[in-house]
C-alpha positions as CSV (number, residue, x, y, z in Angstrom):
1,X,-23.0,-105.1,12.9
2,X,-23.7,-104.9,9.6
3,X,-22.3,-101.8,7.2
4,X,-24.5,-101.7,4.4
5,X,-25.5,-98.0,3.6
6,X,-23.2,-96.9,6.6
7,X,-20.0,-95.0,5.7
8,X,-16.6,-95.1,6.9
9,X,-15.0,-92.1,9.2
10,X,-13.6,-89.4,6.6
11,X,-15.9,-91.2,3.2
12,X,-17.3,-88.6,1.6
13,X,-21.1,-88.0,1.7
14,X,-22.1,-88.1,-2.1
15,X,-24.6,-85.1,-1.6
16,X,-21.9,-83.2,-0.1
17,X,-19.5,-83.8,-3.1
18,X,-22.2,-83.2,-5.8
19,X,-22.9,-79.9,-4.1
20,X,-19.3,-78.9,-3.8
21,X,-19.2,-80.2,-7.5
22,X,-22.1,-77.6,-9.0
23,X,-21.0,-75.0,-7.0
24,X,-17.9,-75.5,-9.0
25,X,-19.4,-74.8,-12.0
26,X,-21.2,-72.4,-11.1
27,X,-17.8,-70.2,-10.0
28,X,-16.7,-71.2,-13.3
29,X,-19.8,-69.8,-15.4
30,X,-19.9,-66.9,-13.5
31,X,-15.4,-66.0,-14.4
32,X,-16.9,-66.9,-17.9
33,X,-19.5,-64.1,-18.1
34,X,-17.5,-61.8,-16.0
35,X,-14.7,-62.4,-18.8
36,X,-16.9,-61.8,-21.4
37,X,-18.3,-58.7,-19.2
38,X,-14.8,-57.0,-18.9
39,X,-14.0,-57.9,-22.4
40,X,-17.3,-55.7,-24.1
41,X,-17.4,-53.2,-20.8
42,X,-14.2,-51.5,-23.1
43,X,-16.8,-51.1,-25.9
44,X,-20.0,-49.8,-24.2
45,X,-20.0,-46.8,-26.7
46,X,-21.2,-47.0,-29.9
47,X,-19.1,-47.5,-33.3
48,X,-19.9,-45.1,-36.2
49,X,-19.1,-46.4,-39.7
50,X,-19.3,-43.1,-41.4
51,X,-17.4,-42.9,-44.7
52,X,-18.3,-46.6,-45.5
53,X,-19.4,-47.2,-49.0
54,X,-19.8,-48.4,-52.0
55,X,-18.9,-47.1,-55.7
56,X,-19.0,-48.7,-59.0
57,X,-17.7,-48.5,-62.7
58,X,-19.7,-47.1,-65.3
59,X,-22.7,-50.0,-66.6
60,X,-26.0,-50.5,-66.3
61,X,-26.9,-53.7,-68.4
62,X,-30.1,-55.9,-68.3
63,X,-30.5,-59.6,-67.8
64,X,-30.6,-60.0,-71.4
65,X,-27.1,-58.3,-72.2
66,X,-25.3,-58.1,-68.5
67,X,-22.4,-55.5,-68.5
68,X,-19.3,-56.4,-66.4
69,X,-18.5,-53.4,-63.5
70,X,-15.8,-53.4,-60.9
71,X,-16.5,-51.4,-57.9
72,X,-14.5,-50.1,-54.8
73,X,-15.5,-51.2,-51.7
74,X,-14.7,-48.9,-47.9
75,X,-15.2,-49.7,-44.6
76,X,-14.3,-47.0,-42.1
77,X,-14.8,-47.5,-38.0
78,X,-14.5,-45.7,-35.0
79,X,-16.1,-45.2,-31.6
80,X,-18.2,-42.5,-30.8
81,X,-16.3,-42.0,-27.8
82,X,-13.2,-40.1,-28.8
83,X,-11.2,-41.7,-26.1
84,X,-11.8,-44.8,-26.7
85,X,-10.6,-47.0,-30.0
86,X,-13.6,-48.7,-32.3
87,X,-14.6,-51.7,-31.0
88,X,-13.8,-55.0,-32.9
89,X,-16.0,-55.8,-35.9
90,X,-17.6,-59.4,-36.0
91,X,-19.9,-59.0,-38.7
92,X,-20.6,-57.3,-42.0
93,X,-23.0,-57.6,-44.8
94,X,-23.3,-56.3,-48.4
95,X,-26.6,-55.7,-50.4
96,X,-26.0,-54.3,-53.8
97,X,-29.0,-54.0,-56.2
98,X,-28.8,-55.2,-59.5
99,X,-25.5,-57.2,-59.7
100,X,-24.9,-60.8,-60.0
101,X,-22.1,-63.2,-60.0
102,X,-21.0,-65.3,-62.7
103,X,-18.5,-67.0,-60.2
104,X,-19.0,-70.7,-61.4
105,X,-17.6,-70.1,-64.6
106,X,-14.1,-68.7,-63.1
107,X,-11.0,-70.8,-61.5
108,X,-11.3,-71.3,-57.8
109,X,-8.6,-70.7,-55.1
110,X,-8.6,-73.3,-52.5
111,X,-8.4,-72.6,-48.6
112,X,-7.1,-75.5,-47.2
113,X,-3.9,-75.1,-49.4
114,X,-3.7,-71.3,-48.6
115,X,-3.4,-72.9,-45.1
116,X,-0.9,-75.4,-46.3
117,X,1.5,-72.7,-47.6
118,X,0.7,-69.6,-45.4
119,X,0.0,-67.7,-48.7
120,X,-2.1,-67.4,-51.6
121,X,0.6,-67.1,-54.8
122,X,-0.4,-70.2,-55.5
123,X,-3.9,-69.6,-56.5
124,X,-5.0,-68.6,-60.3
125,X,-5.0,-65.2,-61.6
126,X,-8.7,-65.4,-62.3
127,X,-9.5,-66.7,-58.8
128,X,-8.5,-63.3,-57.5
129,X,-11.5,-61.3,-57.4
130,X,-10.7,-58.0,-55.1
131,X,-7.2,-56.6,-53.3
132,X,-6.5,-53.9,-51.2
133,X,-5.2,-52.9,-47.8
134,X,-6.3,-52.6,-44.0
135,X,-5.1,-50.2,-41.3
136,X,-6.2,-51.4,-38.1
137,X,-4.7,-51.6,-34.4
138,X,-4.3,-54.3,-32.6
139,X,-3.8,-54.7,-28.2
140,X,-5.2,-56.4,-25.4
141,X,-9.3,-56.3,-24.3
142,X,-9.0,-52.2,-23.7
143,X,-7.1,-50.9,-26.6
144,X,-5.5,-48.4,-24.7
145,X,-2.6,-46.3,-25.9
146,X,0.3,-48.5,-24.3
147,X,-0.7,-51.5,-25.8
148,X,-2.3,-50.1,-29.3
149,X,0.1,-51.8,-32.1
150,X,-0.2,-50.6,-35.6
151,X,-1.6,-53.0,-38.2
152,X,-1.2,-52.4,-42.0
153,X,-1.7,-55.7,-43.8
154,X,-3.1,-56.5,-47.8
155,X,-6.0,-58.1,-48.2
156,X,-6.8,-60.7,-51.1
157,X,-10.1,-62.1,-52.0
158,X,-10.4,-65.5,-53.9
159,X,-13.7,-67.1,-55.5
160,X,-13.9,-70.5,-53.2
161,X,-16.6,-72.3,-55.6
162,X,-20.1,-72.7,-54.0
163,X,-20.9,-69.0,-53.8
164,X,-17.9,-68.7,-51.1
165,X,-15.2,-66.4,-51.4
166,X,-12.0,-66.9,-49.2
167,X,-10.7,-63.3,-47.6
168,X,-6.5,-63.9,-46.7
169,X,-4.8,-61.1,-44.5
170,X,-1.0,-60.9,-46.3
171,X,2.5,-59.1,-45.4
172,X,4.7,-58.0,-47.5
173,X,7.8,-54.5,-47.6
174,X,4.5,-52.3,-48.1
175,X,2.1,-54.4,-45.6
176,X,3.3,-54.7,-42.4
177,X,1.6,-55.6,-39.2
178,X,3.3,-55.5,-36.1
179,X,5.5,-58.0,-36.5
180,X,2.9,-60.4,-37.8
181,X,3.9,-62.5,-41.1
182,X,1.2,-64.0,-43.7
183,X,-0.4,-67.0,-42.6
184,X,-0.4,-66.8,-38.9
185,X,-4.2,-65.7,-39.5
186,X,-6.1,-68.2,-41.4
187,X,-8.1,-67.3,-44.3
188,X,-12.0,-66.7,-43.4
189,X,-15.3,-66.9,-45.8
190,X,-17.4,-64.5,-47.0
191,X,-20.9,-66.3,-49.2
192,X,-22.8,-64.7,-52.2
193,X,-26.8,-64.9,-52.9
194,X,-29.4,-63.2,-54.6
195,X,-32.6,-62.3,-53.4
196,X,-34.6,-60.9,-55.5
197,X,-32.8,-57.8,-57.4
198,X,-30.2,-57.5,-54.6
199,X,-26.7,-59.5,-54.3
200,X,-26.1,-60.1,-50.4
201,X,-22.2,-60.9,-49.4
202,X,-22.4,-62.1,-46.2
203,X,-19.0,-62.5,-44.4
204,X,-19.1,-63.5,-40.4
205,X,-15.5,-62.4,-39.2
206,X,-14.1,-64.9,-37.1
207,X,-11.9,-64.7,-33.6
208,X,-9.0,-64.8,-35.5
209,X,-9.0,-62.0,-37.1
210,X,-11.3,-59.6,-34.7
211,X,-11.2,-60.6,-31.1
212,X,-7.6,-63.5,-30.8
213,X,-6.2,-62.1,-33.4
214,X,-3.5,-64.7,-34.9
215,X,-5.3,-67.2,-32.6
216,X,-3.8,-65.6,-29.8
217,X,-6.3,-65.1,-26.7
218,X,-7.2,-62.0,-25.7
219,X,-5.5,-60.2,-28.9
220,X,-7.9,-57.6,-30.5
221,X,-8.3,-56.1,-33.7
222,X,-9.9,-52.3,-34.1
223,X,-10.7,-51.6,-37.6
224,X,-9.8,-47.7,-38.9
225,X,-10.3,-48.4,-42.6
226,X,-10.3,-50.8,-45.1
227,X,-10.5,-50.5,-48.9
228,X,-10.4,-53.0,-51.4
229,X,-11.0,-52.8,-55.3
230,X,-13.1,-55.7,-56.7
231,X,-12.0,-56.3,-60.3
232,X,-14.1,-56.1,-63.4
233,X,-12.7,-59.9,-65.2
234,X,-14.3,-61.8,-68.3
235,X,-13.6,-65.0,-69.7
236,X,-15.2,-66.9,-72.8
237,X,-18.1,-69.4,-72.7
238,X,-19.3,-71.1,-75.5
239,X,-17.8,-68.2,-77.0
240,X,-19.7,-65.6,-75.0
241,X,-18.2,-63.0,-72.9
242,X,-19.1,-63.6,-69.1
243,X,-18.2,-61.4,-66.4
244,X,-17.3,-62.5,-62.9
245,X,-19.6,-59.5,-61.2
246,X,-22.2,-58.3,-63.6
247,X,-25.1,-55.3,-63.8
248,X,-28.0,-56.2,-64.9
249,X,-30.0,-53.0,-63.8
250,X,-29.8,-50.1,-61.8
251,X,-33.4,-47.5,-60.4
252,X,-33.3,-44.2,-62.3
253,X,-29.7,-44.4,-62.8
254,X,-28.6,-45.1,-59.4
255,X,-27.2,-48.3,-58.0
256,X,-28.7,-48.6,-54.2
257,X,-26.3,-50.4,-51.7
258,X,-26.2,-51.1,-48.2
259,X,-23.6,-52.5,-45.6
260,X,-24.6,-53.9,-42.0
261,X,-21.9,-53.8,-39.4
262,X,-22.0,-56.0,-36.1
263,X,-19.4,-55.1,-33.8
264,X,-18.7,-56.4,-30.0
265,X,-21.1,-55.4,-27.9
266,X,-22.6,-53.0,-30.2
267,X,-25.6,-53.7,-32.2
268,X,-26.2,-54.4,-35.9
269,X,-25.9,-50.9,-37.7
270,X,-26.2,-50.1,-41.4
271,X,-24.9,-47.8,-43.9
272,X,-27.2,-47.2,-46.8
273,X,-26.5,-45.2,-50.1
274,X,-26.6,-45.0,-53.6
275,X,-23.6,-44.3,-56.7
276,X,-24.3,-43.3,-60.1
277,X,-24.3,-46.5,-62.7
């Protein structure tokens, strides 16, 4: 008798495997969003970012005769919810009118070698653009008190040539974060454009620094306040006095700003203001 297209006692019927097969998938897309589920359901309330902002140095300027200004920069989070910690921040955005960067004409720090050496004392003087500080806790998915670790790292800011700048979390006897030493975060980018009268800084925060923190899965960061001073610096060209951040106008003596925060599972927000040039 002839076996073709007959199977063997105990062979497997192909439709039966391929069934068993996508209903193996399908239990594990459904952990997957149930993961990702548990992981926002801590941050169903909504993050206020009150006592963000912007302020600047004294200098209004014009495109003709640019005046260098330095400006301190705040970001301040926490959930509306006053039992419950801010939720991580994924995403933040900068739009400053009337300033423009003259970051071509200044040394460069490079990434992959702050990588190489877990630390950034490397890189020129020049390169440095901003520094300041972070305080932040850091715990599993709910943020609770038992697990909330304290987190008070520096922050540096490099130019990275090609309108990138290269953000690096450091430790140091007045930084300290929970046990965490520089370079077990990588560094992370931030870009710089103009459109129209506005400069935007666009910097998408990364896992490793909001949501597995250190690369370390299900390690999250909550944001209290961060505060770093961006430096007014000049060097010569063709013996011309160029500024790395420059004014070149201001509205009726004001400088309008703005800052959009993304958070997990909480929508785009945005602070707006203004601060006398």
């Amino acid at each position: 008798m002839s076996t073709v297209g007959r199977r063997s006692a105990g062979q497997p019927n192909p439709s039966q495997s391929k069934e068993r097969y996508l209903r193996g998938k399908l239990v594990v897309v459904i952990t997957a969003i149930a993961m990702l589920v548990f992981a926002t359901a801590a941050y169903a309330a909504v993050n206020s970012y009150t006592g963000s902002g912007l302020t600047f140095s004294k200098g209004v300027g014009t495109k003709a005769n640019p005046v260098g200004v330095s400006r301190i920069e705040t970001l301040a989070a926490k959930n509306v919810d006053p039992t419950k910690t801010a939720a991580p921040l994924t995403h933040v955005t900068f739009k400053i009118y009337g300033l423009v960067s003259n970051a071509k004409q200044f040394p460069t720090c490079s990434a992959t070698k702050i990588v190489q050496q877990k630390s950034d004392k490397f890189c020129p003087t020049k390169s440095k653009f901003a520094s300041g500080s972070t305080n932040a806790l850091l715990g599993n998915s709910t943020l609770s008190p038992a697990t909330r670790t304290p987190c008070h790292p520096g922050l540096d800011v490099f130019n990275g040539g090609g309108n990138k700048l290269v953000y690096f979390f450091f430790t140091d006897a007045q930084h300290q974060c929970g046990g965490l030493t520089t370079g077990v975060t990588p560094p992370y980018f931030g870009t710089v454009k103009q459109a129209g009268k506005n400069q935007i800084i666009d910097i998408p925060l990364p896992p490793s620094i909001s949501t597995r923190v250190a690369n370390q899965p299900g390690f999250y960061s909550s944001l209290i306040h961060q505060q770093l001073t961006w430096y007014k610096l000049s060097t010569k060209v063709k013996g011309k006095t160029v500024y790395n951040s420059a004014s070149v106008g201001c509205q009726k003596g004001k400088r309008p700003w703005s800052i959009t925060i993304t958070a997990l599972g909480d929508k785009a927000r945005t602070v707006s203001g203004s601060s006398p040039c």
